[in-house]
Structures are given as structure tokens and as C-alpha cells.
mmCIF file of the C-alpha atoms, coordinates in Angstrom:
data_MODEL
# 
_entry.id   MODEL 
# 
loop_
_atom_site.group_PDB 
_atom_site.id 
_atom_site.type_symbol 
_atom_site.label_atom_id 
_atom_site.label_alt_id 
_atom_site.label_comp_id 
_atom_site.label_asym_id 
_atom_site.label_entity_id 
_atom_site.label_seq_id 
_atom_site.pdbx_PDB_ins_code 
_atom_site.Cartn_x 
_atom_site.Cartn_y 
_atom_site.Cartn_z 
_atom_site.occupancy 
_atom_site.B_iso_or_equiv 
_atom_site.pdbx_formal_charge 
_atom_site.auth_seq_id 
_atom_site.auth_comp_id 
_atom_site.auth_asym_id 
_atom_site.auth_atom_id 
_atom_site.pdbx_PDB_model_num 
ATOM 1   C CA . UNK A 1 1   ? 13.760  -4.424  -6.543  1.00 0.00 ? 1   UNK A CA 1 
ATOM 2   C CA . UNK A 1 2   ? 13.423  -7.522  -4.931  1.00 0.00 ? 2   UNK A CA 1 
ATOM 3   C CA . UNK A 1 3   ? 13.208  -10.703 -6.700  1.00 0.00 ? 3   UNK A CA 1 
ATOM 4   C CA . UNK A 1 4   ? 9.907   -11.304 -4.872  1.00 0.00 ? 4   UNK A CA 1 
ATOM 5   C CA . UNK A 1 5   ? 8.807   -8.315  -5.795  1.00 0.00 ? 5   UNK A CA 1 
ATOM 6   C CA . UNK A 1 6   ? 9.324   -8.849  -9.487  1.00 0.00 ? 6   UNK A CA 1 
ATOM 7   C CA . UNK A 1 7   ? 7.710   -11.852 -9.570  1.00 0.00 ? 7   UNK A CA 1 
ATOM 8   C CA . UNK A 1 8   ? 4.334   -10.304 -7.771  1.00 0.00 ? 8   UNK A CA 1 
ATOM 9   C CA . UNK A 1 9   ? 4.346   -8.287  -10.625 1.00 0.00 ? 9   UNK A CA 1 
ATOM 10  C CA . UNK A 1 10  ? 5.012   -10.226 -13.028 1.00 0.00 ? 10  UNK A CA 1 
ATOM 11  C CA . UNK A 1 11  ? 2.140   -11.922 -12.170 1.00 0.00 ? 11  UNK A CA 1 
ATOM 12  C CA . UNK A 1 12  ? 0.208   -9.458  -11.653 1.00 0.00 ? 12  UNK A CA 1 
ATOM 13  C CA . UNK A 1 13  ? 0.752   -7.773  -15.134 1.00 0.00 ? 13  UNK A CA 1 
ATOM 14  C CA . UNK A 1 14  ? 0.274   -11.246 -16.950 1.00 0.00 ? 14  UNK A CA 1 
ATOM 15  C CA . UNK A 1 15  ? -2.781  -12.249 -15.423 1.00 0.00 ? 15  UNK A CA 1 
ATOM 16  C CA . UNK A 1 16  ? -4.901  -8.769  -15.441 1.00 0.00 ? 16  UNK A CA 1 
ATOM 17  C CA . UNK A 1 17  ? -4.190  -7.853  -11.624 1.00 0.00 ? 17  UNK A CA 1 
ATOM 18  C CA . UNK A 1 18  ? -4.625  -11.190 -10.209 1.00 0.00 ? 18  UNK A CA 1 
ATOM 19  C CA . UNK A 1 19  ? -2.083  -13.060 -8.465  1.00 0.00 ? 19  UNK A CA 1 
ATOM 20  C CA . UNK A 1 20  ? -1.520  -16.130 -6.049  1.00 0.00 ? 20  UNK A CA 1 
ATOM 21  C CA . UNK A 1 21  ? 0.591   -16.617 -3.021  1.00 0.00 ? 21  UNK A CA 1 
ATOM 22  C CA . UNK A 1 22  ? 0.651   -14.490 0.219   1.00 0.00 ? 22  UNK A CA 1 
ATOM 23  C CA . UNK A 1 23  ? -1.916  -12.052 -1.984  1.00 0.00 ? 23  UNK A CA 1 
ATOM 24  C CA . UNK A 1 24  ? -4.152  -13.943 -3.429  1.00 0.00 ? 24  UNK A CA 1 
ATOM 25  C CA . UNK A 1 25  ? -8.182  -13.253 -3.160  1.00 0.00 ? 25  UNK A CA 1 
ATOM 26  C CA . UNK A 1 26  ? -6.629  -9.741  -2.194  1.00 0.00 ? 26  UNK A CA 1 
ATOM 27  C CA . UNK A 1 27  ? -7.302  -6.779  -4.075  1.00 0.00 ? 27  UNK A CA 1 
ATOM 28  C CA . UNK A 1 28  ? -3.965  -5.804  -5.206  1.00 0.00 ? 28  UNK A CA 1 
ATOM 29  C CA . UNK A 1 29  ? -2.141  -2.287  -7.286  1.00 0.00 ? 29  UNK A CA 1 
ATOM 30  C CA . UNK A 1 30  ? 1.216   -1.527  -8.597  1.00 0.00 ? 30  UNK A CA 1 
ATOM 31  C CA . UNK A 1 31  ? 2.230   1.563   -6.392  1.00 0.00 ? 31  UNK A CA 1 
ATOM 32  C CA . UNK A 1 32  ? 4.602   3.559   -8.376  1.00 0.00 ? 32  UNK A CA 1 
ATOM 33  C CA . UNK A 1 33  ? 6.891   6.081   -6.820  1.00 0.00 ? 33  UNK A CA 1 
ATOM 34  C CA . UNK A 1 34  ? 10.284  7.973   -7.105  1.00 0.00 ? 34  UNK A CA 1 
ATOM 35  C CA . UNK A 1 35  ? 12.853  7.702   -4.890  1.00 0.00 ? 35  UNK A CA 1 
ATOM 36  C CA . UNK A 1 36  ? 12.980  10.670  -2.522  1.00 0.00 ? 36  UNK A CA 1 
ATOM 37  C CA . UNK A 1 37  ? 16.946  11.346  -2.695  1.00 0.00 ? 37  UNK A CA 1 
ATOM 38  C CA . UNK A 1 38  ? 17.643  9.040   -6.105  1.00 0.00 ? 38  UNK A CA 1 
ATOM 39  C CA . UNK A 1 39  ? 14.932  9.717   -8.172  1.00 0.00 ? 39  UNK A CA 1 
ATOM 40  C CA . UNK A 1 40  ? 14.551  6.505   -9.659  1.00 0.00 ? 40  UNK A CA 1 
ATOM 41  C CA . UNK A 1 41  ? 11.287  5.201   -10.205 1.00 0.00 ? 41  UNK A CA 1 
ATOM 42  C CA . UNK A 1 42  ? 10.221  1.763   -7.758  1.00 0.00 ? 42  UNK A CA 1 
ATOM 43  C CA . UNK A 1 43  ? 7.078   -0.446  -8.025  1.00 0.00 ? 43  UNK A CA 1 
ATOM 44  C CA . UNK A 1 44  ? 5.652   -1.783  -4.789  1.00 0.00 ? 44  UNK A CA 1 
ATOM 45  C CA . UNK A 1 45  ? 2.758   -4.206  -5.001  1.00 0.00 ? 45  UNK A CA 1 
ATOM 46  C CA . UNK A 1 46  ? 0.318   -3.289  -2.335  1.00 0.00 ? 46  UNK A CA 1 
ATOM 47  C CA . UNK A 1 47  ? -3.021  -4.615  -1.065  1.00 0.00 ? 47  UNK A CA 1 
ATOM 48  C CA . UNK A 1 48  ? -5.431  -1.685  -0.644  1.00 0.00 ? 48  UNK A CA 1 
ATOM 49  C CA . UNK A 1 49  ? -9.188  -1.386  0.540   1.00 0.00 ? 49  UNK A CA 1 
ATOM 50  C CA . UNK A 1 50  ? -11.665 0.806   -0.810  1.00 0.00 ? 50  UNK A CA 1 
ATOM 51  C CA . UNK A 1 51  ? -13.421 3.775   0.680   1.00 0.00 ? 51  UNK A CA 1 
ATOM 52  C CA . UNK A 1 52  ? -16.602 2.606   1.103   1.00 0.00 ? 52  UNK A CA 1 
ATOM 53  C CA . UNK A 1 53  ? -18.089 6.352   1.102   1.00 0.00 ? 53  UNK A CA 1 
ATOM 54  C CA . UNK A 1 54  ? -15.986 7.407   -1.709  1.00 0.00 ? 54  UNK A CA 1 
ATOM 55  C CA . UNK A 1 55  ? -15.448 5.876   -5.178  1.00 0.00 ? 55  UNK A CA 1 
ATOM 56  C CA . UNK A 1 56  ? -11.736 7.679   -6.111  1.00 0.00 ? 56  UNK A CA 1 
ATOM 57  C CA . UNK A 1 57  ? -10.439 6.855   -2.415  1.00 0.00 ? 57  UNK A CA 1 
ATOM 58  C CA . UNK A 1 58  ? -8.291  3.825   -1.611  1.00 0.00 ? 58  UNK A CA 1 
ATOM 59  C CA . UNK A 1 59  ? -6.209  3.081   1.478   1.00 0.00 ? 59  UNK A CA 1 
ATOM 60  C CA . UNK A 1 60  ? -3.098  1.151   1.868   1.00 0.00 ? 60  UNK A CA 1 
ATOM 61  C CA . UNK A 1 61  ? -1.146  -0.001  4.798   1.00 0.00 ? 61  UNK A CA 1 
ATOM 62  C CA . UNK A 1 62  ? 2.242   0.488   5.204   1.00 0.00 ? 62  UNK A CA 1 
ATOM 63  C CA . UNK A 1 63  ? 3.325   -2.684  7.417   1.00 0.00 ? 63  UNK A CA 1 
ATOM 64  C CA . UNK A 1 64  ? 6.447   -3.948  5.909   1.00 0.00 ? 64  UNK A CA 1 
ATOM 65  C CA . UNK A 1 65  ? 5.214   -7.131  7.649   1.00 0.00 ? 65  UNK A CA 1 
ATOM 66  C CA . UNK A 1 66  ? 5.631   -6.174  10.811  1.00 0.00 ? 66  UNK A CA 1 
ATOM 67  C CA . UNK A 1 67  ? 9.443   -4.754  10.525  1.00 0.00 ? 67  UNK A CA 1 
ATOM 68  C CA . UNK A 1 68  ? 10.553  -1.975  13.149  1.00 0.00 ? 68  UNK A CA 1 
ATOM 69  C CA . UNK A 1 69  ? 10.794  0.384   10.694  1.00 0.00 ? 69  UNK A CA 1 
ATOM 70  C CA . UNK A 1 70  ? 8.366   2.002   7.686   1.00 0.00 ? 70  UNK A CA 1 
ATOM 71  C CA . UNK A 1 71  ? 8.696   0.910   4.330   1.00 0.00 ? 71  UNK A CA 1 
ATOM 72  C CA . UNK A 1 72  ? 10.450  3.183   1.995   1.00 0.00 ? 72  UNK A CA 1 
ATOM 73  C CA . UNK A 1 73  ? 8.276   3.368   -0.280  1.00 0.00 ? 73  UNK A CA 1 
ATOM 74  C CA . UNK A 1 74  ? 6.075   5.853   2.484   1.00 0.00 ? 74  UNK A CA 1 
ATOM 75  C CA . UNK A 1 75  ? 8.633   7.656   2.821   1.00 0.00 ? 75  UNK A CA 1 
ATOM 76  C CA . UNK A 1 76  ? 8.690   8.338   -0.818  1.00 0.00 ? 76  UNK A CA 1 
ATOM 77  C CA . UNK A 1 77  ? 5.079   8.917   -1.204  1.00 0.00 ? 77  UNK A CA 1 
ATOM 78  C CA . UNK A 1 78  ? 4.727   11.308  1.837   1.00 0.00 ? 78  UNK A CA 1 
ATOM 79  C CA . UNK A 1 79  ? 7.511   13.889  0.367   1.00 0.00 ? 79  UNK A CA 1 
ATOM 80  C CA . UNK A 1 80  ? 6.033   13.439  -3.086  1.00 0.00 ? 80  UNK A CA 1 
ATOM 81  C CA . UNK A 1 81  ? 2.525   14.093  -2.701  1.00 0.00 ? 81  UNK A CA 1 
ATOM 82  C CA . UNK A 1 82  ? 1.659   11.657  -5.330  1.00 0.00 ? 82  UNK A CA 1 
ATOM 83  C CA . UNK A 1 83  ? 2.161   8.681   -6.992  1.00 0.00 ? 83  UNK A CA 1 
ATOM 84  C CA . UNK A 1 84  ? 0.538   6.258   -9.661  1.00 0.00 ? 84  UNK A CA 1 
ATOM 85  C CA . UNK A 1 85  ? -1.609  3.670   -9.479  1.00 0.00 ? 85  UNK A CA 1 
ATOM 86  C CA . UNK A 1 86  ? -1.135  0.198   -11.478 1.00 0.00 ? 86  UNK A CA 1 
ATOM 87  C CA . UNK A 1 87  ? -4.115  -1.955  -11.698 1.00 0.00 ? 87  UNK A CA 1 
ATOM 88  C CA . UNK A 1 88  ? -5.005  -4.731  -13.886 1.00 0.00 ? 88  UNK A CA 1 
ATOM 89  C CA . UNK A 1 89  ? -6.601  -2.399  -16.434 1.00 0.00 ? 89  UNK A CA 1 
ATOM 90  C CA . UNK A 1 90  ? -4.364  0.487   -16.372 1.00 0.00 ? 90  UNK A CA 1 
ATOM 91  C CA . UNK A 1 91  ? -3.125  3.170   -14.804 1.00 0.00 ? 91  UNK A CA 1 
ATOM 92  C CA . UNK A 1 92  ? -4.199  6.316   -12.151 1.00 0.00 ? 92  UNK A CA 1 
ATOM 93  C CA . UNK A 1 93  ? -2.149  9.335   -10.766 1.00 0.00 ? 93  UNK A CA 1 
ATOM 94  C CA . UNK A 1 94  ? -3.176  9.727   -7.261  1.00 0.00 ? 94  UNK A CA 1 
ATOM 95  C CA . UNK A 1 95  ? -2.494  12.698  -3.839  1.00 0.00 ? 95  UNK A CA 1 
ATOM 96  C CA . UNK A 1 96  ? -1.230  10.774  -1.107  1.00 0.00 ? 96  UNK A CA 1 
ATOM 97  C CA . UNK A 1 97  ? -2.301  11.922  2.744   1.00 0.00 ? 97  UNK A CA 1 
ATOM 98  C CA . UNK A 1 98  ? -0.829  9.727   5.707   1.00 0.00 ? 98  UNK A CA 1 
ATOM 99  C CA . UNK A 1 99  ? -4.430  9.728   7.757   1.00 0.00 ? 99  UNK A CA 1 
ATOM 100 C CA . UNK A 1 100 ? -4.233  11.330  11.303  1.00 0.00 ? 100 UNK A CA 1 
ATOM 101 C CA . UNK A 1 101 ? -4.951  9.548   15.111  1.00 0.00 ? 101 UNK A CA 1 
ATOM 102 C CA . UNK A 1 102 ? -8.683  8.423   14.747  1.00 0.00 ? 102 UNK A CA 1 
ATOM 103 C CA . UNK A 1 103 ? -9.402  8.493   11.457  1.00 0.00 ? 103 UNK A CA 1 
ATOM 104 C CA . UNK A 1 104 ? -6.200  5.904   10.757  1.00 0.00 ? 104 UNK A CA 1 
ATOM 105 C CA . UNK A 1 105 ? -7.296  3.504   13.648  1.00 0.00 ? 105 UNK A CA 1 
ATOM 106 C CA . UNK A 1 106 ? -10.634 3.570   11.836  1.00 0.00 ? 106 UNK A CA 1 
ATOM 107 C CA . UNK A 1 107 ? -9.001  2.304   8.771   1.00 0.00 ? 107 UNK A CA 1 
ATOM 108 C CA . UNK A 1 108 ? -6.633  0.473   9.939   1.00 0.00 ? 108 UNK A CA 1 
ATOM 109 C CA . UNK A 1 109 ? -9.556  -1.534  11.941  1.00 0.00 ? 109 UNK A CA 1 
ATOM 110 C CA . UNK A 1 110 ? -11.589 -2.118  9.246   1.00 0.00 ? 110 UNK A CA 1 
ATOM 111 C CA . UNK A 1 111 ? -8.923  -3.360  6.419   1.00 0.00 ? 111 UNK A CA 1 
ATOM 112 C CA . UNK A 1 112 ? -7.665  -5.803  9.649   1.00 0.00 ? 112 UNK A CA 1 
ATOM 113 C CA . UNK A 1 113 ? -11.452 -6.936  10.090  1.00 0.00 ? 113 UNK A CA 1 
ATOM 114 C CA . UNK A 1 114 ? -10.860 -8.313  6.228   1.00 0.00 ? 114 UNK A CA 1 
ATOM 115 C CA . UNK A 1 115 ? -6.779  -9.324  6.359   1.00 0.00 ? 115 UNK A CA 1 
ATOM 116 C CA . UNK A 1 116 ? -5.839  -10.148 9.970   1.00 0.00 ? 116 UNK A CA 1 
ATOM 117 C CA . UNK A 1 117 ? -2.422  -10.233 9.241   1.00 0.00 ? 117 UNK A CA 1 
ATOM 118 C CA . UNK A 1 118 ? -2.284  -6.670  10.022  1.00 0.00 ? 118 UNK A CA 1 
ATOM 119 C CA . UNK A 1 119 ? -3.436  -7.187  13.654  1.00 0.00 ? 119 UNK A CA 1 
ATOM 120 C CA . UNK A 1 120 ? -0.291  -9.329  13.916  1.00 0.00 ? 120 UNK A CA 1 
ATOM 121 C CA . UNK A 1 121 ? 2.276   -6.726  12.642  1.00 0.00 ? 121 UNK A CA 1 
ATOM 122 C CA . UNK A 1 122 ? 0.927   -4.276  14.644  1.00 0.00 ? 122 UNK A CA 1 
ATOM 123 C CA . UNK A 1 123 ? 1.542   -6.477  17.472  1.00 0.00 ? 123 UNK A CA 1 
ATOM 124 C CA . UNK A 1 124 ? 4.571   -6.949  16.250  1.00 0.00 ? 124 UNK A CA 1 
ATOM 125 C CA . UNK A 1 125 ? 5.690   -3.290  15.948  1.00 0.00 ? 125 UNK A CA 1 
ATOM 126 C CA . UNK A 1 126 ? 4.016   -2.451  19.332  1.00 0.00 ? 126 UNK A CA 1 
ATOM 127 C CA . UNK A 1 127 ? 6.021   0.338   21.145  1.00 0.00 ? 127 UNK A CA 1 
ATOM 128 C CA . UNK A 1 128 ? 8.231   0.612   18.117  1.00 0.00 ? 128 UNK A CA 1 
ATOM 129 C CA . UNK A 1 129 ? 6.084   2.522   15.628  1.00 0.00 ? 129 UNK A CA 1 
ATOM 130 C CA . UNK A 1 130 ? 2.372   2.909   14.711  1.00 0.00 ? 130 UNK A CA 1 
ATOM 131 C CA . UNK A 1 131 ? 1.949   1.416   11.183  1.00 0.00 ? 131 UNK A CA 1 
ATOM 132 C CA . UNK A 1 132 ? 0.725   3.997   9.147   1.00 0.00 ? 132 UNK A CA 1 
ATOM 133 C CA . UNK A 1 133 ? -2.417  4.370   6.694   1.00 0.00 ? 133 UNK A CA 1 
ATOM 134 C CA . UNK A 1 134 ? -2.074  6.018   3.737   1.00 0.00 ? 134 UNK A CA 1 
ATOM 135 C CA . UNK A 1 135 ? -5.435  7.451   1.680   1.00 0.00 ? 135 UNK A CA 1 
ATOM 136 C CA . UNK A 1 136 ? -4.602  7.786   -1.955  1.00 0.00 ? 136 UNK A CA 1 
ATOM 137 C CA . UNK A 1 137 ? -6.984  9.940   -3.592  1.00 0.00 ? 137 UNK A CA 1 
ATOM 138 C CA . UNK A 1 138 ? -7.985  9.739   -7.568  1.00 0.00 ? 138 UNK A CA 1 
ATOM 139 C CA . UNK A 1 139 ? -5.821  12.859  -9.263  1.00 0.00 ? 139 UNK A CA 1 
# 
């Protein structure tokens, strides 16, 4: 894990879920998932957005700021099936599904309305890859 990383959740961890920096005002979990070829267990801190029409439904983005390539942690989550949820209260098991065409532009549109930054990775990954939206689902 990155040093970064660490220290996002650190923070996070030691101050109920809230943290500064690049995430701050953000709502922000502790996406824990297993490796898909080592196994070992990997904590990614990730902004996510609320369904609005469903209370166990969250969605996260999976931008890797804008890199040419997915995270691995989606990779992880999409041959899993599930993961667990961190927040600053406790802890979730969750079903993962990568949302189809329409329905992930719809997403996708409405977490950029609130955190424009992901309008500029997409940019960014234009003609490379479409950044995926992932809807994690209350176990």
C-alpha cells in the first residue's frame, strides 16, 4: 500500500471517517478487497455517492485519476463479487455490479455534477478506456 494511502486512512480511522486533503468535504469508505491472484487483503479509500432511490446502494468511481488503465482494486472487486465496506462507524459486506452503458453515464453524470474532477479524468482517459462505475449493494 501506498504511503499516501496509509496516511488517508490513518486519518480516516482517527478522526471517525473524516479526512482533509484532496478528500476533504467528500464522503469517503475504506474499500476492502482481496487480491484476485495473491489473496492478500488491500484497503482503498474511495469517495462514493449515494443512491438517492435506494438507502443500501452506493456508487464509486473507478478513475485512478485519470490513468490509462483501471485501478486494481476493480479488478479485484469484479471477480470477487463482494467486498467490505469501512466507514467511520464500522463496517458493511457489500455485492459489487460494474453498471452497464446508460445506467453508468447516469451515475457517472451525477457524482461529476458534485466532484468535477471526474469530468477531467474522463477527458483524460478519452479513447483509452471508459472509467467505470461500480454499484455496491448492502449484503
Amino acid at each position: 500500500m501506498s504511503d499516501w494511502n496509509q496516511k488517508v486512512i490513518d486519518e480516516f480511522r482517527a478522526n471517525r471517517g473524516e479526512v482533509g486533503g484532496s478528500f476533504a468535504g467528500g464522503p469517503l469508505v475504506l474499500l476492502h478487497h482481496r487480491g484476485r491472484r495473491s489473496g492478500r487483503e488491500f484497503i482503498s479509500p474511495v469517495l462514493y455517492q449515494p443512491d438517492p432511490a435506494n438507502d443500501g446502494v452506493i456508487h464509486v468511481i473507478a478513475s485512478k485519476g485519470g490513468a490509462p488503465a483501471n485501478p486494481e482494486w476493480y479488478y479485484n472487486l469484479l471477480s470477487a463479487g463482494k467486498a467490505t465496506i469501512e466507514t467511520g462507524t464500522g463496517t458493511y459486506e457489500v455485492t459489487v455490479r460494474d453498471l452497464p452503458g446508460g445506467e453508468r453515464d447516469e451515475v457517472f453524470d451525477r457524482i461529476a455534477a458534485r466532484f468535477p474532477g471526474f469530468r477531467e479524468y474522463a477527458r483524460k482517459t478519452e479513447g483509452i478506456r471508459t472509467i467505470p462505475v461500480l454499484e455496491l449493494t448492502r449484503a
